[in-house]
N, CA, C and O of each residue as an XYZ file, in Angstrom:
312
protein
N      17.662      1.134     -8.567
C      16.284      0.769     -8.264
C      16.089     -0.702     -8.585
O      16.860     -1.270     -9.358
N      15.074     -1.329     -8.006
C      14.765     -2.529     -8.127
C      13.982     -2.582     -9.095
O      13.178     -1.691     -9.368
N      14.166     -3.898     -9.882
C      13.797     -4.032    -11.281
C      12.900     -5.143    -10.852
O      12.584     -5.804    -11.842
N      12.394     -5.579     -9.802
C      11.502     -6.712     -9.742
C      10.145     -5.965     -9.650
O       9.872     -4.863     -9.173
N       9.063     -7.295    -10.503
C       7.677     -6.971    -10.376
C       7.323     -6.433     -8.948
O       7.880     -6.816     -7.919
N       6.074     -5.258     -9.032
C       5.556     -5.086     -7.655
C       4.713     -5.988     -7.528
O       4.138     -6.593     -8.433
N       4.550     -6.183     -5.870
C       3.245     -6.990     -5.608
C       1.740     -5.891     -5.437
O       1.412     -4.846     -4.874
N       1.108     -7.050     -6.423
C       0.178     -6.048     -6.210
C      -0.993     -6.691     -5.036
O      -1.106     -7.917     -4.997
N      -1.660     -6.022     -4.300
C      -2.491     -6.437     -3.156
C      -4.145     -4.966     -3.229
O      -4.336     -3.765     -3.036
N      -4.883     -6.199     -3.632
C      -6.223     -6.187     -4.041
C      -6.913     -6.409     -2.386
O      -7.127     -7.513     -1.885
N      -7.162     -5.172     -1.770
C      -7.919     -5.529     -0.784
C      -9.568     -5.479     -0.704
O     -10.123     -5.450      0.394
N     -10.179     -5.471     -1.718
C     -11.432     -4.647     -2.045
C     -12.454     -6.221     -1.722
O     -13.655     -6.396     -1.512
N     -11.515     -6.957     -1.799
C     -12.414     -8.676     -1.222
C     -12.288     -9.224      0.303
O     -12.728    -10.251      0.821
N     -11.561     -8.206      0.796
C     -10.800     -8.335      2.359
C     -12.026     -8.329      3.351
O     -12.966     -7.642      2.952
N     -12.146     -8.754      4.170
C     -12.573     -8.349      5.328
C     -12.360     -7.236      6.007
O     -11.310     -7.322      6.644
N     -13.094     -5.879      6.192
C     -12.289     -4.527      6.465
C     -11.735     -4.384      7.426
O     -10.993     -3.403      7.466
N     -11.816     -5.281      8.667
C     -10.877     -5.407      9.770
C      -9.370     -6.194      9.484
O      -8.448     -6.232     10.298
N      -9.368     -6.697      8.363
C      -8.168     -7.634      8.651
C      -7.615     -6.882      7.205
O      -6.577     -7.490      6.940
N      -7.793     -6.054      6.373
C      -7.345     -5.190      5.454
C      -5.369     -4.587      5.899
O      -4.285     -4.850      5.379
N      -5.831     -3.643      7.189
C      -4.684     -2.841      7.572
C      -3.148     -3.732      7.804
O      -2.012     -3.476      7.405
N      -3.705     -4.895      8.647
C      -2.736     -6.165      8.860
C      -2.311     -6.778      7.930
O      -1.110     -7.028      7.824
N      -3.541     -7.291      6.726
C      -2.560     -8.083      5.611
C      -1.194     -6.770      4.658
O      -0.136     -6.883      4.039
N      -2.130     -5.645      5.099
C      -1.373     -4.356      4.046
C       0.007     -4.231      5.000
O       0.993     -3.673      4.520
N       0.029     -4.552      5.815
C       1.287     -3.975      6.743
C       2.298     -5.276      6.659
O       3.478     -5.200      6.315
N       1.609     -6.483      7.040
C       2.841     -7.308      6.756
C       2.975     -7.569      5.384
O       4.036     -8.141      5.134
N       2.246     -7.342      4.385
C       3.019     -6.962      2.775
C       3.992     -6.087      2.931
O       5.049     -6.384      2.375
N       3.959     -5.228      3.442
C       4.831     -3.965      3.025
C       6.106     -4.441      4.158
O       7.174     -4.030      3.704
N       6.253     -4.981      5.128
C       6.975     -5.147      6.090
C       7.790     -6.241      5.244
O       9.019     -6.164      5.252
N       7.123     -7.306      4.479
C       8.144     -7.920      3.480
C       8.647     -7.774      2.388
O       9.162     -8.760      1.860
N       8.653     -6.643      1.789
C       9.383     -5.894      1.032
C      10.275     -5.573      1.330
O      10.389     -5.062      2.444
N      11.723     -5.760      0.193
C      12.588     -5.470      0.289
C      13.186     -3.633      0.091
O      12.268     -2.834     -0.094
N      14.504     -3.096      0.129
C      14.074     -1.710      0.108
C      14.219     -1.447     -1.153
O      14.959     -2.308     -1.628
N      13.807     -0.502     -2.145
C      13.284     -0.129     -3.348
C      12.711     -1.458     -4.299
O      12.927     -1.852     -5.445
N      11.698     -1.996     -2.931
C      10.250     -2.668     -4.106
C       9.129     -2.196     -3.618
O       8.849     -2.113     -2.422
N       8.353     -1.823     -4.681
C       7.040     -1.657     -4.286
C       5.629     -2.441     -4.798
O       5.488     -3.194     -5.761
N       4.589     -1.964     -3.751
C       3.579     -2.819     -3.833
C       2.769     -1.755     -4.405
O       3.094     -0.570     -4.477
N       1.453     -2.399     -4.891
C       0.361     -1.881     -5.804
C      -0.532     -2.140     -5.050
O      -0.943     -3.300     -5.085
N      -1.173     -1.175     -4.086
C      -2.526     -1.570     -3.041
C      -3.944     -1.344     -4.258
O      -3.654     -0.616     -5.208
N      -4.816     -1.692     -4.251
C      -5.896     -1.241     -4.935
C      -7.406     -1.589     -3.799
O      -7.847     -2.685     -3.456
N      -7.761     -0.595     -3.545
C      -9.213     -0.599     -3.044
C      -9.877      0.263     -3.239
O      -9.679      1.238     -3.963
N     -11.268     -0.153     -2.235
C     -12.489      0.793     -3.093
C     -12.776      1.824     -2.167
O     -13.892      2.308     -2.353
N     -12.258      2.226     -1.407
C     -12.207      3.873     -1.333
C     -10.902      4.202     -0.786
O     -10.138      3.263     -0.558
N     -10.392      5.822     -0.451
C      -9.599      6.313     -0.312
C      -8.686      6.268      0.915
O      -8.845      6.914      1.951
N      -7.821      5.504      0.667
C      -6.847      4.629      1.568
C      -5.809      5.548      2.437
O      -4.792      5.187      3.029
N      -6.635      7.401      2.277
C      -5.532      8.274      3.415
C      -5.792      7.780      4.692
O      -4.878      6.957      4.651
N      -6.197      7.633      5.597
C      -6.186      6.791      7.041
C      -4.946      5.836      6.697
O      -3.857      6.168      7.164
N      -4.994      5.147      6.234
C      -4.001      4.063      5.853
C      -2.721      5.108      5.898
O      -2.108      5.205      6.961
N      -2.361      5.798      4.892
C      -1.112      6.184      4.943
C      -0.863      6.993      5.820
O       0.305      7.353      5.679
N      -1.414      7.562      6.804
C      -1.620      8.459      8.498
C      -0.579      7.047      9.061
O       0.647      7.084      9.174
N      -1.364      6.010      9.316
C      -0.812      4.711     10.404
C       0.790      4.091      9.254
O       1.900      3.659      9.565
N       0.392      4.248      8.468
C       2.183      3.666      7.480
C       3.244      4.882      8.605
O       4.077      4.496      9.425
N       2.795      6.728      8.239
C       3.633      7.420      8.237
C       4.140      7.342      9.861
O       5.188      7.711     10.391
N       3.090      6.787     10.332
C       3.182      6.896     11.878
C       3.696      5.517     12.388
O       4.145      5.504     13.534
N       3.683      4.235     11.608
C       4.360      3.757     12.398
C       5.542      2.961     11.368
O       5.795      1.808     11.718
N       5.920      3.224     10.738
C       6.658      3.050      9.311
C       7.479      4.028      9.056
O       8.175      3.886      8.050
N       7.647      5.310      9.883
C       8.169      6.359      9.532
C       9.301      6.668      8.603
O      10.391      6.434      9.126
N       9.365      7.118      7.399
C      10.418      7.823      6.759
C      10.384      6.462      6.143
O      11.043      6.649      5.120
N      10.094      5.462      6.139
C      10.702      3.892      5.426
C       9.568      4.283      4.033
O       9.692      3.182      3.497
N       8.842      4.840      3.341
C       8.035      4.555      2.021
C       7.963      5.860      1.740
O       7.986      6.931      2.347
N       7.836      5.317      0.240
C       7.213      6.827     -0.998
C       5.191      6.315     -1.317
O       4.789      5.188     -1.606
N       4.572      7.228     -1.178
C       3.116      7.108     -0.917
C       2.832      7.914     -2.887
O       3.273      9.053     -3.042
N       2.351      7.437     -3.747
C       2.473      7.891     -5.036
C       0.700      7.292     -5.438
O       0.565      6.072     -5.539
N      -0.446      8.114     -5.625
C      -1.728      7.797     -5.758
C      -1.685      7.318     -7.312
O      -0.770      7.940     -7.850
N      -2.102      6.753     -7.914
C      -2.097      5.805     -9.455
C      -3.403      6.195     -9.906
O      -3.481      6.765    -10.994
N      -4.614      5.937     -9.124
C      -5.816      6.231     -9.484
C      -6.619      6.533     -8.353
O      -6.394      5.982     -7.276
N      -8.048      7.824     -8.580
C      -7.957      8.210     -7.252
C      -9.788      8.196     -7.788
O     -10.220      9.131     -8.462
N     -10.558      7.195     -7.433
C     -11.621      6.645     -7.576
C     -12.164      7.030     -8.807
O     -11.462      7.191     -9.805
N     -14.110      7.281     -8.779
C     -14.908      6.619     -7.024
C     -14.785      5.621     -6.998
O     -14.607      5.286     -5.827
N     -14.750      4.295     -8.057
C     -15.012      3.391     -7.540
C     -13.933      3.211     -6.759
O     -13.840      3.296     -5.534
N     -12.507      2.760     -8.196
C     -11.486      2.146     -7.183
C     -10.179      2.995     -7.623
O      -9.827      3.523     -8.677
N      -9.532      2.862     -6.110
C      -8.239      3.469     -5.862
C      -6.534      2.699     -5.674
O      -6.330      1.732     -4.939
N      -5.717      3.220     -6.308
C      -4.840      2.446     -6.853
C      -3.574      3.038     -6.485
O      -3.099      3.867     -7.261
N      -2.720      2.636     -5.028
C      -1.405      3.588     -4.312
C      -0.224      2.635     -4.828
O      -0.345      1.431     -5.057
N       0.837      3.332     -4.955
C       1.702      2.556     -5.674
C       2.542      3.144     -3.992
O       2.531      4.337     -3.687
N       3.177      2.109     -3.127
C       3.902      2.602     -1.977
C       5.007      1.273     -2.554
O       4.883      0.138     -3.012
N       6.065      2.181     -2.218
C       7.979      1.594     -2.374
C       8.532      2.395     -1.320
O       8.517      3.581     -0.989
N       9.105      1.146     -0.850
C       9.596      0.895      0.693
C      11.312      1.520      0.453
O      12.160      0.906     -0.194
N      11.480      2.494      0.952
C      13.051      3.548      1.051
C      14.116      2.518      2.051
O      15.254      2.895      2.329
């Protein structure tokens, strides 16, 4: 396993249209066993629907904290 820090990516200041894009090319620059630390303010399953669907089989989806306010996915790229 990779021993480097995750990146963590705070989208909760994002613009909610441009959220899915900055989250995808994070994860698209990850190397394989690093993971990123998404944190926003509500529940980011839609998000992992479009990872599984167009990312397929490439990540582990692991929930950290699961609100109300804020939600915290720990995803590492296989």
């Amino acid at each position: 396993m990779n021993k480097t820090q995750p990146v963590v990516l705070d989208v909760r200041n994002i613009v909610p249209r441009e959220r899915h894009p900055k989250i995808f090319n994070t994860f698209d620059a990850l190397k394989k066993g690093e993971m990123m630390i998404l944190i926003n303010d509500h529940d980011p399953k839609p998000l992992k629907y479009q990872l599984d669907a167009e990312r397929s089989g490439q990540l582990e989806w692991k929930y950290v904290e699961q609100g109300p306010e804020v939600w915290k996915v720990e995803i590492t790229k296989k």
